[in-house]
C-alpha positions, 0 to 999 in steps of 0.5 A: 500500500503505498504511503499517503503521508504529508510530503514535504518539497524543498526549495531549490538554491536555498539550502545552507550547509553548517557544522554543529557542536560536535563538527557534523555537517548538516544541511538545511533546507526550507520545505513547504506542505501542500498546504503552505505551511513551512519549515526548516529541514535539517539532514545530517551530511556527516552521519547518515544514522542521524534521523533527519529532523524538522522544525515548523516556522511562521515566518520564513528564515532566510538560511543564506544570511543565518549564521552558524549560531542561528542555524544550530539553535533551530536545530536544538529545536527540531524534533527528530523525523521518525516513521508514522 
């Protein structure tokens, strides 16, 4: 049967790569529901058994002028994705 979860859609060109506390890259991208509810979505580029985690914003945070310490406090925030 196949899934009918909510998918997610990355926006092209607007994703940013930073180091957290413990020098693991990770990228993050804004997504955006069906719907058009949005949010941040941070995928471990260093550990691939990292869950990939996502955090819900109103407001759209421009992830090319964020900085380091910005991005990473979003990512403290952001639950781990797990399967449904």
């Amino acid at each position: 049967m196949p899934n009918r979860g909510v998918r997610l859609r990355r926006s092209s060109g607007s994703e940013r790569i930073f180091e957290d506390e413990t020098r693991r890259l990770w990228s993050a991208g804004h997504s955006v529901t069906p719907s058009g509810s949005g949010a941040v979505v941070f995928t471990c580029l260093s550990d691939a058994r990292e869950a990939i985690r996502a955090v819900a914003l109103d407001v759209e945070v421009p992830l090319t002028e964020a900085g380091s310490s910005q991005l990473q406090l979003l990512l403290t925030k952001a639950p781990r994705l797990g399967q449904l």
